[in-house]
N, CA and C atoms as a LAMMPS dump frame, in Angstrom:
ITEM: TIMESTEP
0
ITEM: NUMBER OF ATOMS
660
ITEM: BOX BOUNDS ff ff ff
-5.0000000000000000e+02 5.0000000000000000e+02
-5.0000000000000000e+02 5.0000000000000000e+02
-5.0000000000000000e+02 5.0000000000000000e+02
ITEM: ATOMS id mol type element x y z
1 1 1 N 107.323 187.593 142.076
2 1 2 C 107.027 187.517 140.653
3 1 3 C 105.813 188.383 140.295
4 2 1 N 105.03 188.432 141.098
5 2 2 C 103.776 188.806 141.022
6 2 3 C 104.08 190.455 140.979
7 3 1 N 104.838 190.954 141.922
8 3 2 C 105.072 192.672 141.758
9 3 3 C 105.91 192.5 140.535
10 4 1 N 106.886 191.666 140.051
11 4 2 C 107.377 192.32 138.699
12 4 3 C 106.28 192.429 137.851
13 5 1 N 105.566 191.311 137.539
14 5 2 C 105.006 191.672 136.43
15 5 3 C 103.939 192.783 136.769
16 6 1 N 103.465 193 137.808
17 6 2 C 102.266 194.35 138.253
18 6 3 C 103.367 195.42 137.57
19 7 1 N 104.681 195.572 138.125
20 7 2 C 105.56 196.912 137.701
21 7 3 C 105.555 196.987 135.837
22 8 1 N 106.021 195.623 135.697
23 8 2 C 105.634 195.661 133.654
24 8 3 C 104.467 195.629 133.152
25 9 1 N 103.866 195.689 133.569
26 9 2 C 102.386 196.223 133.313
27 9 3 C 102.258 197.339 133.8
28 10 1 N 102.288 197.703 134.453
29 10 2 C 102.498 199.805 134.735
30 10 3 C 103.415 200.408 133.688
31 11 1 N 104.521 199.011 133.746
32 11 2 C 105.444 200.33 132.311
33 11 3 C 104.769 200.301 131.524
34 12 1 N 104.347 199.271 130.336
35 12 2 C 103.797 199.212 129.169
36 12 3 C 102.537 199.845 129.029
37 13 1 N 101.823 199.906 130.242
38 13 2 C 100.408 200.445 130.062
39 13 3 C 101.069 202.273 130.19
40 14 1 N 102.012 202.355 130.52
41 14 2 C 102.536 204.295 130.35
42 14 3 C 101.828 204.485 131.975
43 15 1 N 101.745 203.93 133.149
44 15 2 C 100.945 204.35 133.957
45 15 3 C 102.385 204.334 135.279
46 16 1 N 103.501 204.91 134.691
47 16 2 C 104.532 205.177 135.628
48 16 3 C 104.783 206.683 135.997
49 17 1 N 104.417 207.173 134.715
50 17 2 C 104.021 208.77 134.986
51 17 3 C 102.548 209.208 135.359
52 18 1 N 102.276 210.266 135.75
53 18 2 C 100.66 210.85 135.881
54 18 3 C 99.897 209.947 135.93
55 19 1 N 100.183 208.996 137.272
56 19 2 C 99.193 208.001 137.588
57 19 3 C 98.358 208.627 138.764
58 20 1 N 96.627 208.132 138.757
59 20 2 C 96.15 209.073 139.634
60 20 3 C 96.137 207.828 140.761
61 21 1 N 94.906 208.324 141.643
62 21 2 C 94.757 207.666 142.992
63 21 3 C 94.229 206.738 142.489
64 22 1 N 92.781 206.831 141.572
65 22 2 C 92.274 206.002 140.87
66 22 3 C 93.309 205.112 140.093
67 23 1 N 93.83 204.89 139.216
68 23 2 C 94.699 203.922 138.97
69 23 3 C 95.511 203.633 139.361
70 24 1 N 96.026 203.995 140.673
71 24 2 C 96.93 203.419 141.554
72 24 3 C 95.728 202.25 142.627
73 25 1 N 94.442 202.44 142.365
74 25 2 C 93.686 201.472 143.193
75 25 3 C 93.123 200.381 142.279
76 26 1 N 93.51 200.877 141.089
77 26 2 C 93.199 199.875 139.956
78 26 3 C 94.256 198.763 140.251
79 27 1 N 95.519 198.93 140.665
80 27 2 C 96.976 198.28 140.237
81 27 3 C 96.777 196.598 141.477
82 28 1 N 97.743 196.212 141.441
83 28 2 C 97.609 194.771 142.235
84 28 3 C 98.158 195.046 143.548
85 29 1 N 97.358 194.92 144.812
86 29 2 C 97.763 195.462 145.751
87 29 3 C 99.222 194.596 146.088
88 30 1 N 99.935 193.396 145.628
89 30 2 C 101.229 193 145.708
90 30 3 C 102.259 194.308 145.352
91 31 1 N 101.356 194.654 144.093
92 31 2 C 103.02 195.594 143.535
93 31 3 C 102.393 196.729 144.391
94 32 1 N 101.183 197.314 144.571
95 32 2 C 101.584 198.509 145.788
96 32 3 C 102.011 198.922 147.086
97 33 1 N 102.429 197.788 147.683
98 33 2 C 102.813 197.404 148.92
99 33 3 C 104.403 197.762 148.399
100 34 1 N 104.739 197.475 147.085
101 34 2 C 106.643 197.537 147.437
102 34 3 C 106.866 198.782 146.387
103 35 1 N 105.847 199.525 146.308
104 35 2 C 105.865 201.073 145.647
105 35 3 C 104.903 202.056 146.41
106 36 1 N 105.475 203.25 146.1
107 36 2 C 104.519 204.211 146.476
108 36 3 C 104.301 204.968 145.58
109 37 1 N 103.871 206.369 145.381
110 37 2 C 103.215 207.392 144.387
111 37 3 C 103.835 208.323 144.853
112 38 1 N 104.696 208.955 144.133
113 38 2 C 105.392 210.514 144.423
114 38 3 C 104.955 211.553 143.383
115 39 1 N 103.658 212.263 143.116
116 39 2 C 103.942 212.996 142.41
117 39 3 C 103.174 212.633 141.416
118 40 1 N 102.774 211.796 141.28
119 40 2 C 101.91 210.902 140.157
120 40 3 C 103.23 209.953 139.497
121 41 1 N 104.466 209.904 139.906
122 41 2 C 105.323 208.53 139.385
123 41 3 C 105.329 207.42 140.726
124 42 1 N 105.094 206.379 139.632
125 42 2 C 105.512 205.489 140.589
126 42 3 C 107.171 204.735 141.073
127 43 1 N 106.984 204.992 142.513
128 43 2 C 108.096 204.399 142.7
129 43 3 C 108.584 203.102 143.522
130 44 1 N 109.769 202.432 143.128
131 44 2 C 109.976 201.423 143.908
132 44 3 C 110.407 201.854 145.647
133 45 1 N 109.585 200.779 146.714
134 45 2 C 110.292 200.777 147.998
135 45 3 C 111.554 200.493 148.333
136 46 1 N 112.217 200.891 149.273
137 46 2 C 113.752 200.311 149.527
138 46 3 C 113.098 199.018 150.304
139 47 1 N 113.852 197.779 150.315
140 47 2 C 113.734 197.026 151.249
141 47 3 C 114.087 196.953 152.724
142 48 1 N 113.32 196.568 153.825
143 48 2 C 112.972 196.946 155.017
144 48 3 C 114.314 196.025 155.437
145 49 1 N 115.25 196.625 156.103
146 49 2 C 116.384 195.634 156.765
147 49 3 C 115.98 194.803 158.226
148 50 1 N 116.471 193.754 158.606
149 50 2 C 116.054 193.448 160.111
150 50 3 C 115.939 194.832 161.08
151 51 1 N 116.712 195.029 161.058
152 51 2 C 116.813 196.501 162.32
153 51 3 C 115.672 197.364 162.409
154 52 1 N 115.379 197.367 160.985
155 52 2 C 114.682 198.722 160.474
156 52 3 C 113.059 198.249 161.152
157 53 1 N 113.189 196.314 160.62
158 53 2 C 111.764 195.837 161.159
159 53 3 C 111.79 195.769 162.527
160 54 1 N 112.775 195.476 163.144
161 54 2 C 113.033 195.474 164.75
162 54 3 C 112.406 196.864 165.181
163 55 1 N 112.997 197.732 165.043
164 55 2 C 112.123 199.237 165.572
165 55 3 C 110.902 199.246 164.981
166 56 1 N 110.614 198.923 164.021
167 56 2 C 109.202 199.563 163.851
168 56 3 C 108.028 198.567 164.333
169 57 1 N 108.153 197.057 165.029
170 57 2 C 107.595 196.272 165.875
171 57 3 C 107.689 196.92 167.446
172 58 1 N 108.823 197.339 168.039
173 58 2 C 109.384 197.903 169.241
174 58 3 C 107.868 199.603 169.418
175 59 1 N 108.249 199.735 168.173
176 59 2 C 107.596 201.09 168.409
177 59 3 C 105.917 201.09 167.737
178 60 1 N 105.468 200.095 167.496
179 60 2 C 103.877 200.201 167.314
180 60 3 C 103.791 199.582 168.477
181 61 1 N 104.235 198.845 169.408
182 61 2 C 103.784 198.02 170.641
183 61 3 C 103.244 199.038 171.448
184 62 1 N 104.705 200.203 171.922
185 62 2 C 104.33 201.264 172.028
186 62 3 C 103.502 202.213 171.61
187 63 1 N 103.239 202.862 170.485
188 63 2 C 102.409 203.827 169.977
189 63 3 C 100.716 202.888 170.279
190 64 1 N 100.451 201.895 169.912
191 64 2 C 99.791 201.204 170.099
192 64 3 C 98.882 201.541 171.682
193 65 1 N 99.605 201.114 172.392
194 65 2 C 99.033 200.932 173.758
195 65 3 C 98.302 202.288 174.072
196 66 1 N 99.711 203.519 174.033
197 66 2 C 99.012 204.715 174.136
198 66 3 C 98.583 205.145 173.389
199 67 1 N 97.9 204.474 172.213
200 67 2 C 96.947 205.215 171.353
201 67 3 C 95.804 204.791 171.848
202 68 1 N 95.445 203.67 172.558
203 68 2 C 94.316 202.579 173.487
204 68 3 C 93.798 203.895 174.647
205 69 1 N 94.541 203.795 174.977
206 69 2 C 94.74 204.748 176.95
207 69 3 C 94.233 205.839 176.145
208 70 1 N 94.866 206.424 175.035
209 70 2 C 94.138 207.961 175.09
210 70 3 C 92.565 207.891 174.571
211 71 1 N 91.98 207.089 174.117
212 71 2 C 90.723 207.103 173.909
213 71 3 C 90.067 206.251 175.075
214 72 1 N 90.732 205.282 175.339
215 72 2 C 90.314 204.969 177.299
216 72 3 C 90.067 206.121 178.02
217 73 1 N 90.968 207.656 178.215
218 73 2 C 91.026 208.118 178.684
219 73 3 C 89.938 209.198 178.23
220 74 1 N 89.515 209.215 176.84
221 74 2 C 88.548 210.294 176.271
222 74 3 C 88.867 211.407 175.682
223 75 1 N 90.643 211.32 175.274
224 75 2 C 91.204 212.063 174.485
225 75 3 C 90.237 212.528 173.369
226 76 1 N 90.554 211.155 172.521
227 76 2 C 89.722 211.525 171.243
228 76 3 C 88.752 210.153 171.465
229 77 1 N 87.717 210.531 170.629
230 77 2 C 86.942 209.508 170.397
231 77 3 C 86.778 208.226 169.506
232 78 1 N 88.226 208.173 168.933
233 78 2 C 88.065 206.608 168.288
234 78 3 C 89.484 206.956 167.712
235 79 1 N 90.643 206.189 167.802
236 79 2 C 91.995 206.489 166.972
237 79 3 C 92.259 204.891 166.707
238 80 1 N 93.095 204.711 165.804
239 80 2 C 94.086 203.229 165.358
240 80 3 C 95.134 204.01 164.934
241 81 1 N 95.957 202.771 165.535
242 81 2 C 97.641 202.384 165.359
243 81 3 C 98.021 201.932 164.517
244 82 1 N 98.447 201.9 163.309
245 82 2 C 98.844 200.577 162.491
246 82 3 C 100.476 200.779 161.772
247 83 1 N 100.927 200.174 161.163
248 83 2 C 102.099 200.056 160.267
249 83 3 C 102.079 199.939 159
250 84 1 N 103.09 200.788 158.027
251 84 2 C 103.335 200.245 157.079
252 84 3 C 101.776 200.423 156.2
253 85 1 N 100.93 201.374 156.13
254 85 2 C 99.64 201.435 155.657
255 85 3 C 99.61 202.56 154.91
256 86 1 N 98.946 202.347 153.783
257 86 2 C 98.791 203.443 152.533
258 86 3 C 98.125 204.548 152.984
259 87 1 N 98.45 205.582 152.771
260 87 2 C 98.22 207.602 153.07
261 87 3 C 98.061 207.997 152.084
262 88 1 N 96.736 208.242 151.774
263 88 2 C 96.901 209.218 150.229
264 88 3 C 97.02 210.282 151.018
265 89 1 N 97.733 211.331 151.048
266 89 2 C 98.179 212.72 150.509
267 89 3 C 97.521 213.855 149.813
268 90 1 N 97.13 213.508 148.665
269 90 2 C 96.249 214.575 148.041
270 90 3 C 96.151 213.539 146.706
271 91 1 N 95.07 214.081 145.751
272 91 2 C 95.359 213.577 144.558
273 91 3 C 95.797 214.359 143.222
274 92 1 N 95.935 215.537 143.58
275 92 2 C 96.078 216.547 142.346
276 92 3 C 96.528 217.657 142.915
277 93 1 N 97.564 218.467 142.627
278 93 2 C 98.153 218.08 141.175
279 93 3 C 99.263 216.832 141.519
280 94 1 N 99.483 216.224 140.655
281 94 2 C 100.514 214.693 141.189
282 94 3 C 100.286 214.066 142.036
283 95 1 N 98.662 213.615 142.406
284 95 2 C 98.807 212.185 143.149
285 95 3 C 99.712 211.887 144.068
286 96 1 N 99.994 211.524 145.427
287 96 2 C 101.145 211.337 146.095
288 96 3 C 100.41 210.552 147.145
289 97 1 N 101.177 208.987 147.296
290 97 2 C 100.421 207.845 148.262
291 97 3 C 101.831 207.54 148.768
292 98 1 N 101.632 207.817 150.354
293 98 2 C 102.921 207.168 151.205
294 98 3 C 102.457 205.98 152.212
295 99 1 N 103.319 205.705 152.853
296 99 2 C 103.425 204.438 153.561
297 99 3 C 104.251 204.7 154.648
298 100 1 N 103.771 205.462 156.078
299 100 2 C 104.812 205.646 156.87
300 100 3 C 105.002 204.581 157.721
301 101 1 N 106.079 204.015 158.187
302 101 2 C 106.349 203.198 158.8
303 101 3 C 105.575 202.96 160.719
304 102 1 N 105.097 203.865 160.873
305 102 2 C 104.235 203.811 161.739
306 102 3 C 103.04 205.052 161.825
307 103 1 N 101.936 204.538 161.538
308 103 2 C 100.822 206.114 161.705
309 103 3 C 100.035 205.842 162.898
310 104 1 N 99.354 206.994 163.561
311 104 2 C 97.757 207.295 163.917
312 104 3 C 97.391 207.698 163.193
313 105 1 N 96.194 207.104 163.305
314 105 2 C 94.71 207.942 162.463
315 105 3 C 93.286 207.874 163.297
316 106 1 N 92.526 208.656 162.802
317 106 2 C 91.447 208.645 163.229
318 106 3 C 90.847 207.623 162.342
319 107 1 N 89.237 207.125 163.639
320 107 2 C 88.788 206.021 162.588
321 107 3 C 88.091 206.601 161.752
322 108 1 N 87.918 205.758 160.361
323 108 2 C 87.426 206.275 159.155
324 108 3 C 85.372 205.854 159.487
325 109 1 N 84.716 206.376 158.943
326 109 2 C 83.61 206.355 159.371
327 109 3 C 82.838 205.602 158.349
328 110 1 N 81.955 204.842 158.756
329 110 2 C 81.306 203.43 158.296
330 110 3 C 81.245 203.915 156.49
331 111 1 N 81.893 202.749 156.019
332 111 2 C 81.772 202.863 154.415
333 111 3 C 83.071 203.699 153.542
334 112 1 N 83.605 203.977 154.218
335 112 2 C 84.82 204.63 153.967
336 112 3 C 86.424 203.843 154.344
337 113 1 N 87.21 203.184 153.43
338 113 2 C 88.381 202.25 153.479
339 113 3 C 89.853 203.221 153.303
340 114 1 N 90.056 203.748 152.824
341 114 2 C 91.184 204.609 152.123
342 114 3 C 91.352 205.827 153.333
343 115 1 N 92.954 205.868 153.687
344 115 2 C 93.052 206.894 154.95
345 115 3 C 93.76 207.617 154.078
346 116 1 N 93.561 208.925 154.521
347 116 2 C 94.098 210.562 153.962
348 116 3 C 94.816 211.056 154.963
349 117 1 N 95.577 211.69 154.475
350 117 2 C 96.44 212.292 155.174
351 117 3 C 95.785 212.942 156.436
352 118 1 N 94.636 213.858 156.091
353 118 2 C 93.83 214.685 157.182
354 118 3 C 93.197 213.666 157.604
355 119 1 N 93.633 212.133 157.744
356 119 2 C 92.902 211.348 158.632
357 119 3 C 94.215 211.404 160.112
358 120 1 N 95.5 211.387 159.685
359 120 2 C 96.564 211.177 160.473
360 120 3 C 96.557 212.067 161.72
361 121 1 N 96.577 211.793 162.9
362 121 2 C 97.816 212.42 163.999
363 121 3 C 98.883 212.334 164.1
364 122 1 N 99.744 211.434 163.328
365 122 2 C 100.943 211.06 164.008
366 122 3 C 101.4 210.21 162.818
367 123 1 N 102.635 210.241 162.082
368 123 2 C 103.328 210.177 161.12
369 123 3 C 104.639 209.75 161.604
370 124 1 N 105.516 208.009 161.602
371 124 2 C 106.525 208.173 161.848
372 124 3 C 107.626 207.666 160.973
373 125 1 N 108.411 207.75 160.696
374 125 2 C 109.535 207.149 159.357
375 125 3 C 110.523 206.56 160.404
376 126 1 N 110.946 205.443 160.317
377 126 2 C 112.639 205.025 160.614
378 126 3 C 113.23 205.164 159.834
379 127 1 N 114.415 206.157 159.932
380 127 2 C 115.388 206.347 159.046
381 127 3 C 116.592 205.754 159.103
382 128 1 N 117.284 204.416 157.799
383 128 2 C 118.258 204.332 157.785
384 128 3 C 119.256 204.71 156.441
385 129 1 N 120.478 204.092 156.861
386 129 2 C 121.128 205.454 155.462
387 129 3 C 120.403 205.727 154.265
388 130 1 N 119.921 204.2 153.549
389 130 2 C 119.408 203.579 152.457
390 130 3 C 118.101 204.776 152.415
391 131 1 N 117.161 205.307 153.393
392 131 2 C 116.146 205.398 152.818
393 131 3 C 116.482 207.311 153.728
394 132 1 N 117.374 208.146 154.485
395 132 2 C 117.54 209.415 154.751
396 132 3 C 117.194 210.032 153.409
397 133 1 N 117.624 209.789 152.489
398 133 2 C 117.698 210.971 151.366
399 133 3 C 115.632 211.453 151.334
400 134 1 N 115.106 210.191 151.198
401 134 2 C 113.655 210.345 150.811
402 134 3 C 112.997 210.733 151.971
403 135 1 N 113.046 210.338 153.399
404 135 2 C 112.227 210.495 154.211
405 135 3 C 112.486 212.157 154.608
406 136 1 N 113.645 213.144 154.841
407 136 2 C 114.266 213.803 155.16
408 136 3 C 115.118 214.371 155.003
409 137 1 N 115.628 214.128 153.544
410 137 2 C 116.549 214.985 152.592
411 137 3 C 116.05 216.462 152.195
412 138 1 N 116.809 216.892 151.781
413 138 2 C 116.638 218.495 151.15
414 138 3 C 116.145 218.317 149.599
415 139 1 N 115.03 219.073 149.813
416 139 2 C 113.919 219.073 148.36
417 139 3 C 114.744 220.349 147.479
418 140 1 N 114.635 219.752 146.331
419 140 2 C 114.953 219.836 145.303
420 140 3 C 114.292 221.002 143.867
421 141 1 N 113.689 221.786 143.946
422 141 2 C 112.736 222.044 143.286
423 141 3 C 112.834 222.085 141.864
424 142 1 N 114.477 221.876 141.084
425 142 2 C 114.351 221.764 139.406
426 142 3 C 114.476 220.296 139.361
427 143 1 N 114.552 219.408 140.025
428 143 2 C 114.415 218.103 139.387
429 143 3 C 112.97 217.686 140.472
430 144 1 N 111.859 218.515 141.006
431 144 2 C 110.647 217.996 141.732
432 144 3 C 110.943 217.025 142.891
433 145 1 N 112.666 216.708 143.254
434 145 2 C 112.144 216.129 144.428
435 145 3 C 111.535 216.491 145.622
436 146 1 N 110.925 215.759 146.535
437 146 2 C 110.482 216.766 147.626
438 146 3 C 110.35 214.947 148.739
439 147 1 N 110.937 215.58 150.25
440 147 2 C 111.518 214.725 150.956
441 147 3 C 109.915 213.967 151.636
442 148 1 N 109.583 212.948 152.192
443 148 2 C 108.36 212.927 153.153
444 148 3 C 108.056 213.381 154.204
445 149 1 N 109.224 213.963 154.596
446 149 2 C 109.12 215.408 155.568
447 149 3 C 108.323 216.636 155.176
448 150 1 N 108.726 216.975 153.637
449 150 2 C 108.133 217.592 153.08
450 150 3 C 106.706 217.679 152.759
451 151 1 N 106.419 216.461 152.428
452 151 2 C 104.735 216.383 152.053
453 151 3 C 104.38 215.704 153.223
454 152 1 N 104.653 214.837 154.163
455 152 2 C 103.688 215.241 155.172
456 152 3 C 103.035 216.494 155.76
457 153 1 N 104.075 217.507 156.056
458 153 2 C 104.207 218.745 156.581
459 153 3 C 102.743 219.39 155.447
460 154 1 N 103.016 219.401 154.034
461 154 2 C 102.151 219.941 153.304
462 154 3 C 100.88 219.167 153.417
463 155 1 N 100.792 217.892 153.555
464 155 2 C 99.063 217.037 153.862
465 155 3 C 98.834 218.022 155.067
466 156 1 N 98.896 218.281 155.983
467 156 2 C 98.447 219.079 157.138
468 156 3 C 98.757 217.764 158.347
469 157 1 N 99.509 216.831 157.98
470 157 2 C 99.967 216.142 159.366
471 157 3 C 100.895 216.208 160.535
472 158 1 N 100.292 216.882 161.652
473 158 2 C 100.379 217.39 162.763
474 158 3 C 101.736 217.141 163.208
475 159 1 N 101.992 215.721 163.333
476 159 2 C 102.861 215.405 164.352
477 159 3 C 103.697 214.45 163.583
478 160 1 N 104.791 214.657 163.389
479 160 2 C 105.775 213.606 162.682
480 160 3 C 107.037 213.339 163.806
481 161 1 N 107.434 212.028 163.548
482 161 2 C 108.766 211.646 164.6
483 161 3 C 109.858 210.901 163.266
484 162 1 N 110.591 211.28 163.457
485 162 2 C 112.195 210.776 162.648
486 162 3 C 112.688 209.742 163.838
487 163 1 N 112.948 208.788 163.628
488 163 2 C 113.189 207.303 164.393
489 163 3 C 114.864 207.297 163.724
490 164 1 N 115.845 207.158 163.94
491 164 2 C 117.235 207.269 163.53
492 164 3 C 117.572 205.912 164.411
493 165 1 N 118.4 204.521 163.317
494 165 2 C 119.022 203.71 163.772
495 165 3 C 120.715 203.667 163.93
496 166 1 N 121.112 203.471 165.015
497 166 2 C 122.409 203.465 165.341
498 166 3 C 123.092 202.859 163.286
499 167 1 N 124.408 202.672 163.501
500 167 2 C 124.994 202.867 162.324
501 167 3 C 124.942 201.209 161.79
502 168 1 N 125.303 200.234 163.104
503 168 2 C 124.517 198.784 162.436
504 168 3 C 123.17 197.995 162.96
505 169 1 N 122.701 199.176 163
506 169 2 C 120.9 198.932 163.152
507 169 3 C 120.889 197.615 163.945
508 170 1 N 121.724 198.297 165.093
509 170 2 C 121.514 197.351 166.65
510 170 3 C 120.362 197.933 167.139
511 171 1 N 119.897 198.964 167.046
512 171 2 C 119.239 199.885 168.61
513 171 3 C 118.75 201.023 167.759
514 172 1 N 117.675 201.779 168.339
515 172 2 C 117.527 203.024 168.163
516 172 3 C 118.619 204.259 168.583
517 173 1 N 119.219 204.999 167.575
518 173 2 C 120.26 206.198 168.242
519 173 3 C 119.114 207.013 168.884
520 174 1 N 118.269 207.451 168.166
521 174 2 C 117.3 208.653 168.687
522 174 3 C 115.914 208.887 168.161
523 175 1 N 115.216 209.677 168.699
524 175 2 C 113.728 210.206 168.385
525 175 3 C 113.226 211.458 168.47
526 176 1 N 113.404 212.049 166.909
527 176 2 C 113.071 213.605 167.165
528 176 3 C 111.741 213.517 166.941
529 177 1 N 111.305 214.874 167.434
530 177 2 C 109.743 214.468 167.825
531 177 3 C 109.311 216.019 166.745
532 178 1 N 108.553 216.325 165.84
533 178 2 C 108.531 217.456 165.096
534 178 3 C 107.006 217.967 165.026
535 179 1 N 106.594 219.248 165.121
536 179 2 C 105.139 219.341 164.96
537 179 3 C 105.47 220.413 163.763
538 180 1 N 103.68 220.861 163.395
539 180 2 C 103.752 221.796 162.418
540 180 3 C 103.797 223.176 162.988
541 181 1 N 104.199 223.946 162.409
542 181 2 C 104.509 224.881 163.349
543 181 3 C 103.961 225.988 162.477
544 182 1 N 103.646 226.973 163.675
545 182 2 C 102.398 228.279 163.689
546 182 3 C 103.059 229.568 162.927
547 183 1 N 104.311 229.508 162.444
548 183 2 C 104.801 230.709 162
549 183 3 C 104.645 230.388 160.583
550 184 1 N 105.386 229.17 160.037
551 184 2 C 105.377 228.742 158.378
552 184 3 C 104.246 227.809 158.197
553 185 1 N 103.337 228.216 157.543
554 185 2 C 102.728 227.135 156.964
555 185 3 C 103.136 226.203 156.264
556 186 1 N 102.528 225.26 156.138
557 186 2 C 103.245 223.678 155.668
558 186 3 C 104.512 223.291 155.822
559 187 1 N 105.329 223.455 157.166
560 187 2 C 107.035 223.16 157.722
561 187 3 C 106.798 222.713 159.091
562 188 1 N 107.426 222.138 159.661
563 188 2 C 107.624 221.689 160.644
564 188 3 C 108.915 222.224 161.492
565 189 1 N 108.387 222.127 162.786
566 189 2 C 109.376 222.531 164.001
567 189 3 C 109.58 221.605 164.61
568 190 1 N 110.752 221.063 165.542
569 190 2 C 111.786 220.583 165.936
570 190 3 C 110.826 220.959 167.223
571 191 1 N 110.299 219.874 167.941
572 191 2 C 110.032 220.351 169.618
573 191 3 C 110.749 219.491 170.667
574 192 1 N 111.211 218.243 170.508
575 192 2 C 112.515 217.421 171.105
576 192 3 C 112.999 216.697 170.398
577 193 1 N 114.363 215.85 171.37
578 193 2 C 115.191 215.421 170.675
579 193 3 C 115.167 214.358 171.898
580 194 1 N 115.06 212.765 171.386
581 194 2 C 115.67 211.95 173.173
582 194 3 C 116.338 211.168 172.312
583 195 1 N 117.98 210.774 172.726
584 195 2 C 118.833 210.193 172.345
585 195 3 C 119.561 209.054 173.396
586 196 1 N 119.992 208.126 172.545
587 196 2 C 120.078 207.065 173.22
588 196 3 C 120.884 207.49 174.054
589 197 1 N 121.507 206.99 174.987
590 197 2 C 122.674 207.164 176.067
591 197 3 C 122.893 207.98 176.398
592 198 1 N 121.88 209.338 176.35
593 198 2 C 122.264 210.898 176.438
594 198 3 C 120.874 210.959 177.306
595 199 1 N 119.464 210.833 176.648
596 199 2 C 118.503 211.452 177.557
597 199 3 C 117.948 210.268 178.406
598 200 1 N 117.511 210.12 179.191
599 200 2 C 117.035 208.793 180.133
600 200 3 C 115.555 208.132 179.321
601 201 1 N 114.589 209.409 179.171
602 201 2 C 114.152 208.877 178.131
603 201 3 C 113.904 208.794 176.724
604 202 1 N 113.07 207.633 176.11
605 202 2 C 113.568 207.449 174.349
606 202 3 C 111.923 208.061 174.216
607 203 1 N 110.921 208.37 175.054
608 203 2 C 110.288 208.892 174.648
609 203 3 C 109.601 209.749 175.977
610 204 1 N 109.144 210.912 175.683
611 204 2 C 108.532 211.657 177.293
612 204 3 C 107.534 213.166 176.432
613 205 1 N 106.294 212.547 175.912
614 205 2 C 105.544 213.897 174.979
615 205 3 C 104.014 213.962 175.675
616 206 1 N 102.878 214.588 175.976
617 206 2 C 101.915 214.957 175.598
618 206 3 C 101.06 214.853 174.25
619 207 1 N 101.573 215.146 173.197
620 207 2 C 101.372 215.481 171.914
621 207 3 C 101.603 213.998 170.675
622 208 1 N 100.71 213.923 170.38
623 208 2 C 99.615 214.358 169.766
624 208 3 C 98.474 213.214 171.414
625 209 1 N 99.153 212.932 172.09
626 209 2 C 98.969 212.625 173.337
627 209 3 C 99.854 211.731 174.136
628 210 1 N 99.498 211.118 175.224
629 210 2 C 100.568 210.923 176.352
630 210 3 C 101.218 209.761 175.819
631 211 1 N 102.762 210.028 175.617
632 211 2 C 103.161 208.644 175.339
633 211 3 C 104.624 208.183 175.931
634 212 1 N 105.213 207.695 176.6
635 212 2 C 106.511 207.69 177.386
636 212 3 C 106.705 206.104 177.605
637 213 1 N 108.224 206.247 177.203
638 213 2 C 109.096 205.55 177.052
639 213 3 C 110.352 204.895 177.461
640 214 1 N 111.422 204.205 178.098
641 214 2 C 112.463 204.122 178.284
642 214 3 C 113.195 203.593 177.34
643 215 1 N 114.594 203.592 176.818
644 215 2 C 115.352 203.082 176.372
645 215 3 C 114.972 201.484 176.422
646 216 1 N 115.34 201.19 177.658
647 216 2 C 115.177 199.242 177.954
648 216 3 C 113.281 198.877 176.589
649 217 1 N 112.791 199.927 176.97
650 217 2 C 111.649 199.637 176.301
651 217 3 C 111.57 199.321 174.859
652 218 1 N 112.243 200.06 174.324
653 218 2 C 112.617 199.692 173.087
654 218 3 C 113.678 198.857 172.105
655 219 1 N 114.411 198.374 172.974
656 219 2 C 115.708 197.344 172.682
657 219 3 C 114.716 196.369 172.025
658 220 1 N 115.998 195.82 170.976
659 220 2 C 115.626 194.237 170.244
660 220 3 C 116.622 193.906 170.057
């Protein structure tokens, strides 16, 4: 109840178009949890299916641990794991606040709450049918859509993974693993692919540091 009326109060107040960062931190953090900011519009979230929550618990356990070990190890000097956590992007021109279903970031430094994109290493989306078009669809440029493939790539975030659920979001099908790449600015390159029942493992990278995986590891 509480996000409808936050959303009718965004309509009536006109704050569905050319809303900035600032009044998107004005809004009730209920209704921003089941919207994000594309552009300066606000939009509604798809709802998270079991499956969809099944992998993305499976895979912070994981990302998690080896995000621990690599600053155990002296990778970097301070990183967090988390889920499901607000990314501003940029704020102008069009404001744009995402929510990837699993990030790294670096830690934010005393007095500072709000993570930016150039806080991220590691950017991941589970994609199921319901939500392919937005995370990884083909951008649009006379009607302004643009995919979160897209504007991650443009925040300057390094390392993105596409998480793909089998067709009744039993299992993970696969995990492409994508960096930004040195020829196009702001696009991303394709550096693996581990697929279920095809590669042995569901995860085997270096980048954005050491993180490996088996299939059995990720079942729910």
């Amino acid at each position: 109840m509480a996000a409808l009326a936050g959303f009718r109060l965004a309509e009536k107040a006109g704050l569905l178009e050319d809303v900035s960062v600032a009044r998107w931190d004005a809004l009730d953090e209920e209704f921003c949890r089941d919207h994000e900011l594309d552009r300066g519009r606000l939009i509604r979230r798809e709802s998270r299916s079991p499956g969809h929550q099944s992998a993305s618990v499976r895979l912070i356990i994981l990302i998690d641990a080896a995000t621990r070990k690599a600053v155990g190890d002296g990778l970097y000097p301070c990183l967090r794991a988390s889920q499901d956590l607000d990314t501003r992007l940029w704020d102008a021109p069009g404001a744009t606040v995402r929510r990837p279903d699993v990030l790294v970031y670096r830690c934010l430094e005393e007095g500072r709450r709000r993570v930016w994109g150039y806080d991220l290493v590691l950017a991941v989306e589970i994609v199921s049918p319901s939500s392919k078009r937005t995370d990884t669809g083909r951008d649009n440029r006379r009607t302004g859509f643009e995919s979160k493939m897209t504007q991650y790539a443009l925040a300057g975030i390094e390392h993105y993974w596409i998480v793909r659920l089998k067709p009744d979001e039993s299992a993970i099908a696969s995990i492409e693993q994508w960096q930004l790449g040195t020829e196009y600015r702001g696009a991303y390159a394709k550096v693996a692919t581990w697929t279920n029942g095809e590669t042995a493992e569901a995860v085997s990278t270096k980048l954005p540091f050491p993180i490996e995986a088996t299939w059995a590891d990720l079942e729910f």
